[in-house]
C-alpha positions in Angstrom: -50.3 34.4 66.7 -48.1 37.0 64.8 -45.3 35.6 66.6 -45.7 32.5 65.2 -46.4 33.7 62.0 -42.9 35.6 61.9 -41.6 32.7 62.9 -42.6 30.4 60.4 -41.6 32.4 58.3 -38.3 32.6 58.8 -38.5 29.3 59.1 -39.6 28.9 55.6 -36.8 31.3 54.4 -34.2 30.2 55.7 -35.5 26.7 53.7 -35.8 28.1 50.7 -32.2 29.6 50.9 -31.2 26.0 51.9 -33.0 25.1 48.8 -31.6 27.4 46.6 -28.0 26.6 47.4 -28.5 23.1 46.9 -30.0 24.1 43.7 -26.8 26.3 43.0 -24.4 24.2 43.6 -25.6 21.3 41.4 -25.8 24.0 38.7 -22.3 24.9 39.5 -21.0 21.3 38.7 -19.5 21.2 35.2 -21.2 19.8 32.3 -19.7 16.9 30.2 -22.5 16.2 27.1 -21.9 12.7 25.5 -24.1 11.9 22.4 -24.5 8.6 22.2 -26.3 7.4 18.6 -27.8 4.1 18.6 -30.3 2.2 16.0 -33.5 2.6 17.7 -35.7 1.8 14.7 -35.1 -0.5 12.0 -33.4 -4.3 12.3 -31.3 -3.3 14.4 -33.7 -1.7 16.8 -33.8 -4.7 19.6 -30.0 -4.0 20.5 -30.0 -0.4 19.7 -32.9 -0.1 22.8 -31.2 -2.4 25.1 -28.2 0.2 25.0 -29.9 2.7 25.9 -31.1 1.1 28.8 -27.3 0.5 29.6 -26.1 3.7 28.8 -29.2 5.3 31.2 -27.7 2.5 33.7 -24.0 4.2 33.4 -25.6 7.4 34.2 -27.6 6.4 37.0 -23.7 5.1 38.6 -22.8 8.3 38.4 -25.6 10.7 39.4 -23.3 11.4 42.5 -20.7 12.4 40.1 -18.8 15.8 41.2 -19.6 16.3 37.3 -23.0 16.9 35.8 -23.1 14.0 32.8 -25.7 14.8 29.9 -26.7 12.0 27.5 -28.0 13.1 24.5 -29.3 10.1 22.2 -30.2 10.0 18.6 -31.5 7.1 16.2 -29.0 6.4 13.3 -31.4 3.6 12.1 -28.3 1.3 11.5 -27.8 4.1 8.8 -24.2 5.3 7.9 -25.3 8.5 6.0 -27.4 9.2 8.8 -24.8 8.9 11.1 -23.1 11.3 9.6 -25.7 13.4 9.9 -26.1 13.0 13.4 -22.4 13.4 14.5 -22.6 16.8 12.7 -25.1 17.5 14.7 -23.5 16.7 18.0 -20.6 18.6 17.1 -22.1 22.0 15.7 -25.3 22.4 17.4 -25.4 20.2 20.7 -21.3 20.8 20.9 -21.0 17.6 22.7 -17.5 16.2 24.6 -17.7 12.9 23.3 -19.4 10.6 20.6 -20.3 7.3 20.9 -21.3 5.1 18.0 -22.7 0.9 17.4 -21.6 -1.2 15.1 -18.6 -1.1 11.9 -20.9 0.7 9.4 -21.9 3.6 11.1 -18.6 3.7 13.1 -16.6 4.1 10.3 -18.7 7.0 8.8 -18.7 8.9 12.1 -14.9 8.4 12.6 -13.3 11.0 10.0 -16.1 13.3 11.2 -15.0 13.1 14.6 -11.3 13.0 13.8 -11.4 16.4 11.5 -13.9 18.4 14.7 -11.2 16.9 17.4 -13.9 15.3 19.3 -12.9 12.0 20.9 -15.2 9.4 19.7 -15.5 5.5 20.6 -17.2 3.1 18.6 -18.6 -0.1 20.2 -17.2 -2.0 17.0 -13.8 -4.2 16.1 -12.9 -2.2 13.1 -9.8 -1.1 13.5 -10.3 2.0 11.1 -12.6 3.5 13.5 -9.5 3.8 15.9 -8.0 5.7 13.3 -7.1 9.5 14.7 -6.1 10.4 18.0 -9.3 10.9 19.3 -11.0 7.8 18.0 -11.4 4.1 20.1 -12.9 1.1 19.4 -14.7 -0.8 22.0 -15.6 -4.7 21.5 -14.0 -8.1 21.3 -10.7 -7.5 19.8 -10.3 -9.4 16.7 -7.3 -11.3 17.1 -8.5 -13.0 20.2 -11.8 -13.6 18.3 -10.1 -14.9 15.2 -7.8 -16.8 17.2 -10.9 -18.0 19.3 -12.7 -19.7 16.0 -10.0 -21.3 14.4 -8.7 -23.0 17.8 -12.4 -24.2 18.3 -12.0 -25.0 13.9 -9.0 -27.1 14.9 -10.8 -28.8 18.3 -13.1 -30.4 16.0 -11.2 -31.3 13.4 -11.7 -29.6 10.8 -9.2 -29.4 7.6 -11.1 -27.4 5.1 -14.0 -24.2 5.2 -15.9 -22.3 3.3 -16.4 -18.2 3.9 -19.2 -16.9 3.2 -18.2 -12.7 3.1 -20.7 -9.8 3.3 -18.9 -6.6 2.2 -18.2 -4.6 5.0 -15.2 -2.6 6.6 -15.8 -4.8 9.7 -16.3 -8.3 8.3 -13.2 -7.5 5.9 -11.0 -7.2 8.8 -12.7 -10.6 10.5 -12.2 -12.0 7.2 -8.4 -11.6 7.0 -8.1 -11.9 10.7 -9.2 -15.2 10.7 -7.8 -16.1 7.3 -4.1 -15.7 9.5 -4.5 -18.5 11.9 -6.7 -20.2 9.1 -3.5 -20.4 7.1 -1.1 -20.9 10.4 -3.3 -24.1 11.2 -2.9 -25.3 8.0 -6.4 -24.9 7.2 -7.6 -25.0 3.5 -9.9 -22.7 2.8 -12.2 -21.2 0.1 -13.7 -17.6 0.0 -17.4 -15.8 -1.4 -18.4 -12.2 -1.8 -21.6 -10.6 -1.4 -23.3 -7.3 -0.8 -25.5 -6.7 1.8 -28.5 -6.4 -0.4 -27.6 -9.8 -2.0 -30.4 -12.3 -1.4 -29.5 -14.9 -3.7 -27.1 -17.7 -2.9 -27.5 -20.3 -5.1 -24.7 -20.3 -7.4 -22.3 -19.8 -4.1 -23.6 -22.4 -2.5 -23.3 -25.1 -4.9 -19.9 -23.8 -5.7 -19.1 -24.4 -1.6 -20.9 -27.6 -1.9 -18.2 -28.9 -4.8 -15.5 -28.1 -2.5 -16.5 -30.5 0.3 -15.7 -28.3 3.1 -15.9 -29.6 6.9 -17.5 -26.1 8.0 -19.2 -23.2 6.6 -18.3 -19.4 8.4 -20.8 -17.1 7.7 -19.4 -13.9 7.7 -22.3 -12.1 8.0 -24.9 -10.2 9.5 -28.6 -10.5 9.2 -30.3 -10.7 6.4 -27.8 -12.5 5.1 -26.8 -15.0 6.9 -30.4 -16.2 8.1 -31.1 -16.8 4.1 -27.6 -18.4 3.5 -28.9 -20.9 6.5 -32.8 -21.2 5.3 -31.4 -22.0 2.1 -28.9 -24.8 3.6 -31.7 -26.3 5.8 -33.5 -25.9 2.6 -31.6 -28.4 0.5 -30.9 -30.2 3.5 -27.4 -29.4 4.4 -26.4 -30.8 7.5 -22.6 -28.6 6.9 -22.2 -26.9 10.4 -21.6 -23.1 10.4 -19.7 -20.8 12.6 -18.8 -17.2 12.8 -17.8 -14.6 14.8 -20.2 -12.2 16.5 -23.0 -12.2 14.0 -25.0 -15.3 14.6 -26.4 -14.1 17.9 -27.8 -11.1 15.8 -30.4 -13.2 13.8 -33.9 -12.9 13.8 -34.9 -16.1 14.0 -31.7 -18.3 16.1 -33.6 -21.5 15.6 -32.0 -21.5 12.3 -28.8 -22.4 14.0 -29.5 -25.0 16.8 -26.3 -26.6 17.8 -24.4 -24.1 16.3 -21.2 -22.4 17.8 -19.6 -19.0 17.1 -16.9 -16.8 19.0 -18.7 -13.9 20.8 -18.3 -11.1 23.2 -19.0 -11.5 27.1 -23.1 -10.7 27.9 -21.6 -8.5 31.3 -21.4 -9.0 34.9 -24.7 -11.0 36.7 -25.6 -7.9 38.2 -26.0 -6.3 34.9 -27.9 -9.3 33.5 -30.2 -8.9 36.4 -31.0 -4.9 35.9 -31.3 -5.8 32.2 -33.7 -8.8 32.6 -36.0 -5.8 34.4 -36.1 -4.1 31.5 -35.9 -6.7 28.3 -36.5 -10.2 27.5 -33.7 -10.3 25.2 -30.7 -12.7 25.2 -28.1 -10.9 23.7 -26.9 -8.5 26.5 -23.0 -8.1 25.5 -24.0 -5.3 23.3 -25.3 -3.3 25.9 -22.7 -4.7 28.1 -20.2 -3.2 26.0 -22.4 0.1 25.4 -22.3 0.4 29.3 -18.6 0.0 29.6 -17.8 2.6 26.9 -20.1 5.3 28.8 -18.7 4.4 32.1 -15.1 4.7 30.7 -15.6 8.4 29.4 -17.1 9.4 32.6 -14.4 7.8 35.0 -11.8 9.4 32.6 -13.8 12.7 33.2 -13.9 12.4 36.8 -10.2 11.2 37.2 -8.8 14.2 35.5 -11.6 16.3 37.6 -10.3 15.4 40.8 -6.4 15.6 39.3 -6.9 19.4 38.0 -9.7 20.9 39.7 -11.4 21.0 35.7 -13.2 18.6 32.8 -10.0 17.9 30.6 -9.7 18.9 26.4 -10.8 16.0 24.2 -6.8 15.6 23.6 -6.5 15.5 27.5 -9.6 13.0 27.7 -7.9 10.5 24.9 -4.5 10.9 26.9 -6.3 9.7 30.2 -7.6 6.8 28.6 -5.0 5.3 27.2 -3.0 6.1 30.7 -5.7 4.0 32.3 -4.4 1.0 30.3 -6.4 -1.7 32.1 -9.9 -0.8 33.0 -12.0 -3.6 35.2 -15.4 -3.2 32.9 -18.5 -5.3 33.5 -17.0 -7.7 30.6 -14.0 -8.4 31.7 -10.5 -6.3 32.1 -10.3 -4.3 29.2 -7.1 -3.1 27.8 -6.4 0.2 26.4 -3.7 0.7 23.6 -2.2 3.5 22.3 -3.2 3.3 19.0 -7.1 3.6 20.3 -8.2 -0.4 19.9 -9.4 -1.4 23.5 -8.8 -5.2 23.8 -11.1 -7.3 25.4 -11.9 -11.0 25.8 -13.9 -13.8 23.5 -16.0 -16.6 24.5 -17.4 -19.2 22.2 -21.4 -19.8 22.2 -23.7 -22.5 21.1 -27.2 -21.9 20.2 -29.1 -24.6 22.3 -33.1 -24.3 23.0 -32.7 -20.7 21.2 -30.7 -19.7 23.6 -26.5 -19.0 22.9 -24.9 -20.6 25.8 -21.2 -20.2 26.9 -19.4 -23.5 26.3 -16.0 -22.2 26.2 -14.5 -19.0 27.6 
């Protein structure tokens, strides 16, 4: 009986050794910490929680990485001075490797933060300022094919005059004049508004677009703003059609835009639709799509240079290996990296049919 005893003992030692070095050596892989900030509460919540599941899906793709991936999130609340908040945080206290941001606002307020701490930081957003730095990307459709996209589908129906409807933001600015160039190269007429994004009241605009008999409407805006520019045109019965580019899939209530088309982003591969649908009933999955893509692109990048130099690269070394990459197959599309930081990727025009925004064109 003591036999055994010993025996199983051993046994059990020489387990727990087993154990232990399978315990070391995953401690001994080297760390890479990415803080990814997303809106998780506010109006913005629906699409800042569908990232996260894609951004917990990138790491899941790589839990057999050779490198040890750490994802630290944090709610910006769609807020740019929080944002800045949090990116100071990443960088002095969690001393993270990369940043990752959503959306123009709070993109641009992280960007100079990022660009004076050296820390390479890519925001899922087509602002180009963002890119600004050597450290800093931008992830999402690129704006010239967007812009290109809308007035192409402008000219398909035959339209000779619009009306913009402009909410006053660093990335609706550059869509603006972005589109205003082929607008112009199509011989186009066109007639511009400003607003803020606290603006709720459109009446004097809109009676102002009504006198100058425009074939469409683009409403360059994000929710709120555009959902009351369109209660207010369903409102005095306004049978104008709108477009624009990106924001219309963000309303709260797309039954306000039956029949409606706009230029938009891909929503990702069908296997990533598929491991979304397990998670969320929403339709707009190119914003996670994209949020996946970004994470995956820092970690390949990481690994790359891992298996190159035996080490995680510098944030210098990181941004160089990115834009080496040049084309990257992402779950969008092929993605092309340029050296001034802007990764270009590919527009599809949508139709809001059923509530539903349907690819008619890619």
């Amino acid at each position: 009986m003591r036999k055994w005893l010993l025996v199983l003992c051993a046994v059990l030692a020489l387990t727990a050794c087993d154990n232990k070095k399978e315990a070391t050596e995953a401690d001994n892989k080297p760390v890479v910490k990415i803080g990814v900030m997303l809106p998780l509460s506010g109006e913005m919540a629906e699409f800042g929680q569908n990232s996260l599941y894609a951004v917990e899906f990138a790491a899941e793709d790589h839990k057999d990485s050779p490198i040890k991936f750490d994802i630290i999130f944090e709610d910006d609340t769609f807020t740019p001075s929080r944002a800045a908040v949090i990116a100071n945080k990443f960088i002095s206290v969690d001393k993270v490797d990369a940043i990752v941001t959503s959306f123009s606002p709070v993109g641009s307020a992280v960007s100079p933060i990022a660009d004076k701490a050296k820390v390479l930081h890519i925001g899922l957003s087509n602002a180009a300022n963002i890119a600004e730095g050597e450290l800093n990307f931008t992830d999402w459709q690129e704006l010239d094919i967007a812009a290109k996209k809308l007035v192409d589908y402008l000219v398909s129906q035959n339209c000779k005059k619009v009306v913009s409807f402009n909410m006053e933001t660093v990335g609706n600015e550059e869509m603006r004049v972005k589109t205003n160039q082929f607008l112009d190269e199509r011989g186009i007429e066109y007639k511009e508004f400003y607003f803020n994004p606290d603006n709720s009241d459109f009446a004097l605009m809109i009676q102002k677009a009504l006198d100058f008999d425009a074939d469409y409407w683009i409403l360059n805006s994000f929710s709120p703003g555009q959902d009351i520019l369109r209660k207010k045109m369903i409102e005095q019965k306004i049978d104008i059609p709108v477009v624009n580019i990106q924001c219309m899939k963000l309303s709260k209530n797309l039954q306000l835009f039956e029949n409606q088309a706009f230029v938009d982003a891909p929503d990702g591969s069908k296997e990533f639709r598929e491991r979304m649908a397990k998670k969320t009933t929403s339709k707009v999955l190119n914003i996670p799509a994209y949020a996946y893509d970004i994470v995956d692109l820092i970690m390949k990048a990481n690994e790359d240079f891992y298996v190159k130099n035996g080490r995680v690269p510098n944030d210098y070394e990181l941004a160089d290996t990115l834009k080496k990459t040049k084309f990257y197959d992402g779950i969008v599309g092929k993605l092309e990296i340029q050296d001034n930081g802007v990764i270009k990727s590919p527009s599809v025009i949508k139709k809001i049919i059923d509530g539903n925004a349907v690819i008619i064109d890619d």
